[in-house]
N, C-alpha and C positions, 0 to 999 in steps of 0.2 A: 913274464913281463906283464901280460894282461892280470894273472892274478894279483900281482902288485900292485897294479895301479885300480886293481878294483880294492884291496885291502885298503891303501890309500885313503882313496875317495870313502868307502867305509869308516873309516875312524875319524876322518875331519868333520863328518857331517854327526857321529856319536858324540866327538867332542862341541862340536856346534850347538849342538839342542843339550848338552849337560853343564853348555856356559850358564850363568845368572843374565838374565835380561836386563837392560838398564834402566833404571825408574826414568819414568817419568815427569818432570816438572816444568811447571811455567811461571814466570812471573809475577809474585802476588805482596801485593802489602795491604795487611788486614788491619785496618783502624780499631784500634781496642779502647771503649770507653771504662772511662770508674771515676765513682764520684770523690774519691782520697786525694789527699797531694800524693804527688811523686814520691816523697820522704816515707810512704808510709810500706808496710810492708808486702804490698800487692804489686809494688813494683818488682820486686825480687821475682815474683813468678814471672811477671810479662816478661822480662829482658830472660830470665833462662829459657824461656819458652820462643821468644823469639831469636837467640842464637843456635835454641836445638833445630829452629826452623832452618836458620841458614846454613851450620856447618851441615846439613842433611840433605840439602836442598843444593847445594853448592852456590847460594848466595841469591837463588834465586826469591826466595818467600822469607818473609821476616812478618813480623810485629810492628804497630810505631801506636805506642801509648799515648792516651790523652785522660789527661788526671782532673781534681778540681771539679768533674761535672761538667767542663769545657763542653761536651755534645748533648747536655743536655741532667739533667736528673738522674735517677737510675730507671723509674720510670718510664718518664722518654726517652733512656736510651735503648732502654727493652724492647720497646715500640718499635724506634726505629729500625734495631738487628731484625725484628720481625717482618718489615717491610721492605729492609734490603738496603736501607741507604747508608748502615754500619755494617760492620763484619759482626763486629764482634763485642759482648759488653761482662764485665766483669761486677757483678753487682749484688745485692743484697737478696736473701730468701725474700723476704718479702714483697719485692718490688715483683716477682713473679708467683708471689702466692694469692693472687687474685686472677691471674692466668692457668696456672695449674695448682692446684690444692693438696697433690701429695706434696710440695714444699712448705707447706704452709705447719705441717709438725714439727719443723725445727723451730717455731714463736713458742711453742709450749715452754714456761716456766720449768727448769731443772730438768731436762731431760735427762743430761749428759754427767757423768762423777768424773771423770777422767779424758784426756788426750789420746788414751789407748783406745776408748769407746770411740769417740772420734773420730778416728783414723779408720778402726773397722768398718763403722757404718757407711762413710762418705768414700767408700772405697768398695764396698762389697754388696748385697744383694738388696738393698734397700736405694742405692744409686742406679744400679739395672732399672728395676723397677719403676724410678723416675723417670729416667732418662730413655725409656723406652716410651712415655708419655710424649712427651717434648714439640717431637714433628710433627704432631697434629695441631700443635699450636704456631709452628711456623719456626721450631729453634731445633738446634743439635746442644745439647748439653754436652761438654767434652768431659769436667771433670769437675770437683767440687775443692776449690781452696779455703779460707779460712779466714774470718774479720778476727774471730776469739771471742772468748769470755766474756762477757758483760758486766760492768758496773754502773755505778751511780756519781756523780757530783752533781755539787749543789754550792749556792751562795751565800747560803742564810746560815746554817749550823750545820755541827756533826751531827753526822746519824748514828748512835750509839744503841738503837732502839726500833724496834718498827715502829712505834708511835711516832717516830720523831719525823713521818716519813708524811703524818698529816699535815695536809694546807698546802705542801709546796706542789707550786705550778712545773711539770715533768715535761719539758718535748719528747716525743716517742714519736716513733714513727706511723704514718698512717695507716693504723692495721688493728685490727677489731682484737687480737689476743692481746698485744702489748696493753693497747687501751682496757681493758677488762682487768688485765695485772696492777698496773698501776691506781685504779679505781679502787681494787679490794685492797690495796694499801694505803689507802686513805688518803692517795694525792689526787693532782688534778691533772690527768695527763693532756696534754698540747700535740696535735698533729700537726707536724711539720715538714717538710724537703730539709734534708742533711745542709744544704749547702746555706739557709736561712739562720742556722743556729746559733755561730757564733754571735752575731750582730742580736737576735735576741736574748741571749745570757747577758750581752755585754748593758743592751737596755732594759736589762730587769723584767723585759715581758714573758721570760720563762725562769723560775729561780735552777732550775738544774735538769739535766737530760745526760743520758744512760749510754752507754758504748766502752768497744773494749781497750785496756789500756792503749796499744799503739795506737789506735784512731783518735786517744784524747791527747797525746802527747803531740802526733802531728799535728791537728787540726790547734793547737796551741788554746785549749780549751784550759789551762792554766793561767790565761791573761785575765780570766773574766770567773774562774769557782775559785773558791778556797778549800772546800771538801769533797772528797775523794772515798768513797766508801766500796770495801770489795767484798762486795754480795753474790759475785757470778752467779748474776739471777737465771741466766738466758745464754745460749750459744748459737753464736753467727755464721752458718757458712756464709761463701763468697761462691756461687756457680759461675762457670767458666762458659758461655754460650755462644753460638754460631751463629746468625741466620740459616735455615733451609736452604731456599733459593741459594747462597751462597756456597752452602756445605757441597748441594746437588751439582755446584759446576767444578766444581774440585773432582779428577780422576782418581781411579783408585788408591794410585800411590801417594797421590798429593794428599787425601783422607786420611791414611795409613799413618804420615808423616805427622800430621797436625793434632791426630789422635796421640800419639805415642809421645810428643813435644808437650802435649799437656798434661797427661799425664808424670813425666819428669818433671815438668815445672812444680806440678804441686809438691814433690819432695822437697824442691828451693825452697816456694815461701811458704810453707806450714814452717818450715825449722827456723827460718828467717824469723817469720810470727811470734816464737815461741819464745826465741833467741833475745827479740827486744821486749817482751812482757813485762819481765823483772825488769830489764834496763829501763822501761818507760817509769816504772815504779822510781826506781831510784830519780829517774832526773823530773820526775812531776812533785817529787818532795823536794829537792834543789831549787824548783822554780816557788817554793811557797806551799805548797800545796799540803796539807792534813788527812794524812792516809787515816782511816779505822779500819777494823772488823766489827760484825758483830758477832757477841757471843754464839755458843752453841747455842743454847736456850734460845737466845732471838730468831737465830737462825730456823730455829725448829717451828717456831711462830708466824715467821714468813712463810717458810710452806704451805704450813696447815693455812696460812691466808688466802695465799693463791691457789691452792690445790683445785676449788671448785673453776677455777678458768678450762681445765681438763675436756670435763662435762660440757661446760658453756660453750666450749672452742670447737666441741665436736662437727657442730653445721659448718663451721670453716674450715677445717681441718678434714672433711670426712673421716668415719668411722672405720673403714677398710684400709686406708693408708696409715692413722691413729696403729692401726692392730696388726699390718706388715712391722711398722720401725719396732712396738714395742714387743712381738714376738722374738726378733731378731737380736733387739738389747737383753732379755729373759736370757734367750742362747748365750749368748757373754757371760754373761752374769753368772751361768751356769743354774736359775730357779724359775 
C-alpha cells in the first residue's frame, strides 16, 4: 500500500511539472497611431494583429486604431510612442530616419526590383539589425509592413518624359533624400506633413506630390490631379513600433504574444497592399485620372539622374548601414 501511494504521489507530481504552465496576461489596449484613413490598407494589419491579440489573449489585449493623423503626425506620433503617452504608431521610414539612420536607406531612389526582395529584407537580417538599434532610442520595432511603391501625380500635364518633370512644384516629405531626388529631376520639391496635402493640390500651391497607389486612392488625391505617372521611384516600408517603457511592462508572455501578433499581421496587410495596388489603378482611372509610364529609355534617364542622391545621401544614410542592406540585396541577387 505504501508503495502505491508513493507511486501515486510520484506520477502526479511527474505529471504536474510535465503540464504547460498558463500564460500569463493582463488587460491592455494599445492605442495605435497612423497617419492613412481607415480605408487604406494598414488597417488590414492593425485589426489581424489586434484579433491575433485577443483570440491569444483570451480577450484580454487588443489594438484600437486611430487613422487620419487623429494623434498627431507621424512625427509627433513617434515622439509621443517614445515618451509613453501612445503605445504604439504605425508610420513612415522617414518619420524615424532622423532618429535612427539605418532607416533612413529605405529613401534611397530604386533600391528595391521586386516584392520578393522586399519581403526578404523587411523580414531577415537587415531588420535584426535595425531593430536591434531601436531601444536606445526609446522604441521596440516589432516588424516592418508596407506603404508600397511610389509614384507621381501632378495637375499640370502628363509626364511622358523626365524633362516633363521640370518647374513642377513636388510636396515630398520632410527629408533631405526625397529633397535631393526631386531637385535632380528638375522639380521644385515642397516639404510638407501628409495630412496638409490634399488642401494644397486642391489650392495649386503644390502642382503634384508622390506616394503609393493605395494611399492615392484613399487619401482621394483624385479629386484634385489628373495625372498619374508609375515611376516607382522609391519603396515605403511602414515600421510597426512600441514605446520601450511600454514594451518593458509587458511580461514575458504578454512580449511573446504581441511579437508573434505582429508578425502575422504583416502577412495580412503586405497581401491586402498588394491585393488593392492594381485595384487602386483600375478605380483612380474610373475616377478621371491619366495613368502613363515612362519608356525604358526614360526610365534609364531617371536613374542615371538620381543615382548621384547615392553619394549625397551617404551622411544621412551612414555608410555602414548603406553597405549591411546593399551586401544583403547582392546575396539575392545572387552578384
Amino acid at each position: 500500500m505504501k508503495t502505491l501511494k508513493t507511486s501515486l504521489i510520484a506520477l502526479l507530481t511527474t505529471t504536474a511539472f510535465a503540464a504547460p504552465a498558463l500564460a500569463d496576461y493582463n488587460s491592455h489596449t494599445f492605442k495605435v497611431s497612423n497617419g492613412a484613413s481607415e480605408d487604406h490598407p494598414v488597417s488590414a494589419g492593425v485589426n489581424a494583429m489586434s484579433e491575433c491579440l485577443e483570440a491569444g489573449s483570451g480577450g484580454k489585449m487588443k489594438l484600437r486604431g486611430f487613422y487620419n493623423g487623429q494623434l498627431g503626425d507621424d512625427a509627433e506620433a513617434t515622439q509621443s510612442v517614445r515618451s509613453g503617452s501612445i503605445e504604439m504608431v504605425i508610420t513612415g521610414a522617414a518619420a524615424i530616419g532622423g532618429i535612427e539612420p539605418a532607416m533612413s536607406v529605405f529613401e534611397l531612389p530604386f533600391m528595391f526590383a521586386s516584392d520578393a526582395e522586399v519581403d526578404a529584407i523587411m523580414t531577415g537580417p537587415y531588420f535584426d539589425y535595425v531593430a536591434e538599434k531601436m531601444p536606445e532610442h526609446g522604441l521596440v520595432m516589432l516588424s516592418i509592413w508596407e506603404n508600397g511603391f511610389r509614384n507621381a501625380t501632378n495637375g499640370r500635364h502628363a509626364i511622358n518624359a523626365v524633362s516633363d518633370f521640370e518647374g513642377l512644384n513636388f510636396r515630398v516629405m520632410q527629408n533631405p533624400i526625397f529633397l535631393d531626388t526631386f531637385r535632380r529631376l528638375g522639380a521644385n520639391p515642397v516639404p510638407m506633413a501628409f495630412g496638409e496635402v490634399f488642401t494644397a493640390l486642391e489650392t495649386g500651391a503644390v502642382d503634384g506630390q508622390e506616394n503609393p497607389l493605395p494611399l492615392i486612392q484613399a487619401s482621394k488625391f483624385y479629386e484634385v490631379q489628373k495625372y498619374l505617372t508609375l515611376t516607382r521611384h522609391a519603396y515605403s516600408p511602414t515600421p510597426v513600433l512600441m514605446g520601450k517603457t511600454v514594451w518593458d511592462g509587458l511580461n514575458a508572455d504578454e512580449q511573446a504574444l504581441v511579437q508573434s501578433c505582429a508578425d502575422t499581421a504583416r502577412d495580412a496587410q503586405t497581401a491586402r497592399s498588394r491585393a488593392v495596388t492594381e485595384q487602386a489603378r483600375t478605380e483612380l482611372q474610373a475616377e478621371g485620372m491619366e495613368v502613363s509610364e515612362l519608356s525604358a529609355e526614360e526610365m534609364d534617364k531617371l536613374r542615371a539622374l538620381v543615382a548621384p542622391v547615392y553619394e549625397a545621401g551617404m551622411e544621412t544614410v551612414g555608410r555602414e548601414n548603406f553597405d549591411a542592406l546593399m551586401g544583403e540585396l547582392k546575396a539575392l541577387r545572387g552578384n
